[in-house]
C-alpha positions as CSV (number, residue, x, y, z in Angstrom):
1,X,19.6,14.6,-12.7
2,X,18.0,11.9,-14.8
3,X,21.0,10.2,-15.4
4,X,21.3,9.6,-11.8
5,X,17.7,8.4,-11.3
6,X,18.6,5.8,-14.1
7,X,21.5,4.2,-12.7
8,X,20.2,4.1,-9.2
9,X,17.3,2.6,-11.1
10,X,19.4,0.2,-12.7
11,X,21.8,-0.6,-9.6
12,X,18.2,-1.4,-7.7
13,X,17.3,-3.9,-10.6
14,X,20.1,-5.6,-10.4
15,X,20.3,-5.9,-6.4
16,X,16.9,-7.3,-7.2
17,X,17.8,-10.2,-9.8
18,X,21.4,-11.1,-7.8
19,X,18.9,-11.7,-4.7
20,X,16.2,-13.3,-6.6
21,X,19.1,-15.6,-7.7
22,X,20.1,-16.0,-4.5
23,X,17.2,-17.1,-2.8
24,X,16.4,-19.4,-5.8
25,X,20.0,-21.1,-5.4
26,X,19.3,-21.5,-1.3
27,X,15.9,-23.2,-1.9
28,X,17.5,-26.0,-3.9
């Protein structure tokens, strides 16, 4: 059960950064 919680954790982070990059790239 943890292991799952992790990696969903870990899939969410990185959805996070690859938007963050993204947006970054769009404002320029």
């Amino acid at each position: 059960m943890k292991k799952i919680i992790e990696s969903a954790w870990e899939n969410r982070s990185l959805l996070e950064k690859k938007e963050t990059k993204e947006a970054i790239l769009s404002v320029i």
